[in-house]
C-alpha positions in Angstrom: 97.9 4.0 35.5 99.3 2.1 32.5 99.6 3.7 29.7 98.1 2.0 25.8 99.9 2.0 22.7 97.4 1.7 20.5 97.9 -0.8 17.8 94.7 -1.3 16.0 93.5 -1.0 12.5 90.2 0.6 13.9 89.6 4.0 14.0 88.6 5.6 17.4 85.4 4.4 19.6 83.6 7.6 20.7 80.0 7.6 22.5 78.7 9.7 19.6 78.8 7.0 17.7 75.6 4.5 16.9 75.8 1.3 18.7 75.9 0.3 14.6 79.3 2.5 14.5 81.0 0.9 17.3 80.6 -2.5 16.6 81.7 -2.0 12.9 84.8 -0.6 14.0 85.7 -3.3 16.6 84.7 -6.0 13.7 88.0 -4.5 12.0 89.8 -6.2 14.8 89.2 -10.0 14.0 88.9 -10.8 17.6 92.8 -10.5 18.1 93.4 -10.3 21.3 96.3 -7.6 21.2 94.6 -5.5 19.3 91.6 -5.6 21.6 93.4 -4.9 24.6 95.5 -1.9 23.3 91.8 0.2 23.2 91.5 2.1 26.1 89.0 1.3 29.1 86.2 3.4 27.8 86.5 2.1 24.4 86.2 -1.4 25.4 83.0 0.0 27.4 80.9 1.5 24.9 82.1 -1.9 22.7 79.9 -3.7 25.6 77.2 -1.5 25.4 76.9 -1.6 21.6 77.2 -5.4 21.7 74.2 -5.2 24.4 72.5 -2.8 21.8 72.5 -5.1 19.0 71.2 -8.0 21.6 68.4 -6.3 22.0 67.9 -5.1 19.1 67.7 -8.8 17.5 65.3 -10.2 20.1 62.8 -7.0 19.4 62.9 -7.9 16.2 62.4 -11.3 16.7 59.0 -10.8 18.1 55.4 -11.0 16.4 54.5 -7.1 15.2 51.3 -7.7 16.2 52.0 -7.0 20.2 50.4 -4.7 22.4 52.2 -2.2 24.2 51.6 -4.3 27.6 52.3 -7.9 26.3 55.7 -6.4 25.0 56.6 -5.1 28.0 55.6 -8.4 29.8 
């Protein structure tokens, strides 16, 4: 296995973190590529969860309030 320097400006990714947590800490990244790629496997993991998180988070809220249990689930 090959082992990461890590170069980034973000603090650690842990899964005690909020989906919220994560996804603020990879926003300190700017997308650079390098920087990205220097987080280990698992970090870059729960950043895809927490991306996933915030999905769904924005098409729940998206829908009417109003919803039954069963037409939300439908």
């Amino acid at each position: 296995m090959i082992e990461r320097t890590r170069t980034t400006k973000c603090g650690p990714i842990t899964s005690d973190m909020s989906w919220q947590q994560r996804l603020n800490e990879y926003r300190k990244l700017n997308e650079n590529n390098a920087d990205v790629m220097s987080l280990s496997a698992d970090e870059r993991a729960l950043i895809m969860f927490a991306m996933f998180a915030e999905h769904r988070h924005e098409v729940i809220e998206s829908l009417p309030k109003d919803l039954t249990e069963r037409e939300f689930k439908d």
